[in-house]
C-alpha atoms as one frame of an Amber mdcrd trajectory, in Angstrom:
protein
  21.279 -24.240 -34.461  22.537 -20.842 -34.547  19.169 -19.146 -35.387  17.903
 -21.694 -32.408  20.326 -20.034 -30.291  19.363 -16.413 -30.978  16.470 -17.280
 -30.835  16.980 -18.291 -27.300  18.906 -15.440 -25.915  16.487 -12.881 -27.875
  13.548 -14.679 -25.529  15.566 -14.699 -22.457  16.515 -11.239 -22.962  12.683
  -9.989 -23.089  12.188 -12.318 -20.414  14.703 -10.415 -18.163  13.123  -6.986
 -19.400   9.601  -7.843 -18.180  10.561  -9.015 -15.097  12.696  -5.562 -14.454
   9.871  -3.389 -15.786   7.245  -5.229 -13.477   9.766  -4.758 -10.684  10.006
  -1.353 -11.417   6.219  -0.901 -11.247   5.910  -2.805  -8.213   8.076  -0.613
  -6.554   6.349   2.694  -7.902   3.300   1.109  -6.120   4.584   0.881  -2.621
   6.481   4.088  -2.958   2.379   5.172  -2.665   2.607   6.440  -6.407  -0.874
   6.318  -7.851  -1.861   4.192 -10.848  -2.371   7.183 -13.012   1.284   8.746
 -12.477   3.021   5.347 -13.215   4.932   5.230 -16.078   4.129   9.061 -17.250
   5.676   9.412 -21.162   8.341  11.791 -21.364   6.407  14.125 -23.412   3.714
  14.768 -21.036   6.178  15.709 -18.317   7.927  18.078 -20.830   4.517  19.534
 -22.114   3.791  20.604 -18.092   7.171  22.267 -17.979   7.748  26.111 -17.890
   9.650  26.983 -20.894  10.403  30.490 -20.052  11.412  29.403 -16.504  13.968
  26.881 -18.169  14.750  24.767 -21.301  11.753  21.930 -20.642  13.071  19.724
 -23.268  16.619  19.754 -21.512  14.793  18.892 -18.149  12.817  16.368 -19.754
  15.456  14.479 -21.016  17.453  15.015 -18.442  14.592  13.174 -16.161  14.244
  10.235 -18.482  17.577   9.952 -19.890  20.180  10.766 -16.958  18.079   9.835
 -13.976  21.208   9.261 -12.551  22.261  12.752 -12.227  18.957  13.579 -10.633
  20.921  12.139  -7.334  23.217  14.903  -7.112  21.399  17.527  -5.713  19.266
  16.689  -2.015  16.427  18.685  -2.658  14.038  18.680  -6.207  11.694  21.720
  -5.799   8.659  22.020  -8.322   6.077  24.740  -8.034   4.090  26.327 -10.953
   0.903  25.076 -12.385  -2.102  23.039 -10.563  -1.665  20.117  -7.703  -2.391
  17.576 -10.589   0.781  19.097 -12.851   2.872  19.088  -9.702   2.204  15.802
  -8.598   2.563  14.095 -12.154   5.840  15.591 -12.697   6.737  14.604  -8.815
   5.588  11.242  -9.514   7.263  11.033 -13.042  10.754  12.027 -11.348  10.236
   9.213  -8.660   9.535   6.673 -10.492  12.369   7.438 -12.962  14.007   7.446
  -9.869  13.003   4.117  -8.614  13.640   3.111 -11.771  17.370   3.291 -11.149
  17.587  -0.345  -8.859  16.085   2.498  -5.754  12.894   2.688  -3.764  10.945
   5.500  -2.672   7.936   6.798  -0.695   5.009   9.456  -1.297   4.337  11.453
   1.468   1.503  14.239   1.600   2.476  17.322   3.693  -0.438  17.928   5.721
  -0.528  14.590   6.728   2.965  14.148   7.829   2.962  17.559   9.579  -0.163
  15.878  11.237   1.475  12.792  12.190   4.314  14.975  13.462   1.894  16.604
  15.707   0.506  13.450  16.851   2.607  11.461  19.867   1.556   8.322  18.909
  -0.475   7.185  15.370  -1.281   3.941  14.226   0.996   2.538  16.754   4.549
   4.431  15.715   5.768   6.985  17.837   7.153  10.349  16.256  10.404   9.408
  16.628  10.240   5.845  15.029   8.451   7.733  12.104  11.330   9.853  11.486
  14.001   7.780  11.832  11.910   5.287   9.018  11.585   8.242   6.861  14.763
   9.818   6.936  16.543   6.564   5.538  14.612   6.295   2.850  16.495   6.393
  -0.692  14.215   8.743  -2.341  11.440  10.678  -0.495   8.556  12.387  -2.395
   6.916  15.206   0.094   4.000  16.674  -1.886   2.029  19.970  -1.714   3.469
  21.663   0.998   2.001  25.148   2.360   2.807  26.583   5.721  -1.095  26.812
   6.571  -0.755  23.252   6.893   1.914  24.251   9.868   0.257  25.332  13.098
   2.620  28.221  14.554   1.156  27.214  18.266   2.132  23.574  17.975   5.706
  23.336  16.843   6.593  19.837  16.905   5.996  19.702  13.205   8.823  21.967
  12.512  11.043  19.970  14.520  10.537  17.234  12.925  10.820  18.607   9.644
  14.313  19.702  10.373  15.556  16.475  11.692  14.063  14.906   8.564  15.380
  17.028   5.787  18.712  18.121   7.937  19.325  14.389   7.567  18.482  13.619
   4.417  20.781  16.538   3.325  23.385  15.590   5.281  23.633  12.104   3.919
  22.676  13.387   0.073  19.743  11.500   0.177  17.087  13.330  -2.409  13.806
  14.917  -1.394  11.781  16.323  -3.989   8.690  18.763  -2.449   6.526  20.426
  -4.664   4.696  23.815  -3.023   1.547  24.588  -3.474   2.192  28.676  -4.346
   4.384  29.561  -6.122   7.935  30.228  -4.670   9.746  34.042  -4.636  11.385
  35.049  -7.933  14.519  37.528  -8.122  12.269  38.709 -11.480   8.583  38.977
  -9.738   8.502  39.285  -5.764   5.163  36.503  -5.224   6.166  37.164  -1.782
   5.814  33.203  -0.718   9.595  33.064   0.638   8.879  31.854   4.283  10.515
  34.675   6.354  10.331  32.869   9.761  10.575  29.164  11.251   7.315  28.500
  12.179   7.595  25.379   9.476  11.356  25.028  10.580  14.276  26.400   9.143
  14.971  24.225   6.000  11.534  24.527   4.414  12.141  28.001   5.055  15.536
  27.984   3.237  13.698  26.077   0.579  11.566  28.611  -0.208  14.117  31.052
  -0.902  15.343  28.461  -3.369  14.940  30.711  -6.274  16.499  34.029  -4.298
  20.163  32.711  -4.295  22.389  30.335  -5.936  22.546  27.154  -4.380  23.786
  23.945  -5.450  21.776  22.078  -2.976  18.615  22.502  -5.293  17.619  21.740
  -8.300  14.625  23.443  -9.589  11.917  22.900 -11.844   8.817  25.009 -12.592
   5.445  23.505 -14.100   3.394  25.965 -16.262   0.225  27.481 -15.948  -2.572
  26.726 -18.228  -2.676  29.786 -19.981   0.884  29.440 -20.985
């Protein structure tokens, strides 16, 4: 009876953990994550890391072992590498994210600066979009580049800093990965924004690396030939 028993509450148990890793997944999917950046193993999120940027093994576990304290900060800034290394180690951070009982949602940059620009798409007005966006418990804004900013249209930028004013207001995190790489008190790349033509918090983003602030945290993905 007793081995009956264990038996039983073994099975239940891997019952329960199925059902919570396919929920898990499930959300991942409607966050807009694609198939191939579900579930990335720790290792290949620690092999894209810049080890002479910061300690990648640190980072790595500190993704997949204390997701938790990846709610702390309100903005996650990667830049470094290729768009494929950015957005796996994006994706890998929201779904361990998501993974914590949250949900999330994938956003490219271009096309939400576009849908900023645009009065009315697919039947939601610009103000409806932000308000949906702003709320939601983990937002993943990917490959962002001020050419993807018009400097004669700026209704983008507006929106931009209602969104991510918001979302640091309330704590709520925003990761962003940029497409150059961002200005470095050790080499000047010169990709700080300097004005607000893509509104004034991506352009305090930028300058991320050029001061302390404990609104960021930053990670770095490395270049091939590293």
């Amino acid at each position: 009876m007793d081995n009956l028993e264990k038996h039983q509450k073994e099975t239940a148990k891997k019952r329960r953990s199925f059902v919570q890793a396919r929920a898990i997944i499930q959300r991942g999917r409607e966050a807009g994550i694609p198939e191939r950046y579900i579930r990335v193993h720790k290792s290949e999120v620690q092999a894209n890391l810049c080890n002479s940027f910061h300690n990648a093994k640190a980072y790595a576990d500190q993704i997949y072992s204390q997701p938790q304290t990846l709610f702390k900060k309100p903005f996650i800034i990667i830049d470094g590498g290729d768009p494929d290394s950015r957005k796996l180690v994006g994706c890998a951070i929201l779904f361990r994210m998501i993974a914590c009982d949250k949900h999330g949602l994938l956003y490219d940059c271009g096309q939400l600066a576009s849908e900023f620009q645009t009065i009315n798409y697919n039947g939601e007005d610009r103000n409806s979009l932000v308000r949906r966006i702003k709320n939601q418990q983990i937002l993943f804004i990917n490959e962002f580049h001020p050419r993807k900013f018009n400097v004669h249209l700026p209704d983008s930028a507006n929106f931009f800093d209602q969104l991510l004013s918001y979302r640091s207001d309330y704590l709520k995190p925003t990761i962003i990965t940029f497409s150059s790489p961002l200005e470095s008190r050790v080499t000047n790349m010169g990709n700080a924004i300097k004005d607000d033509r893509c509104g004034t918090y991506l352009s305090m983003i930028s300058h991320a690396d050029l001061k302390d602030n404990n609104k960021f945290l930053r990670i770095r993905v490395k270049w091939a030939i590293e």
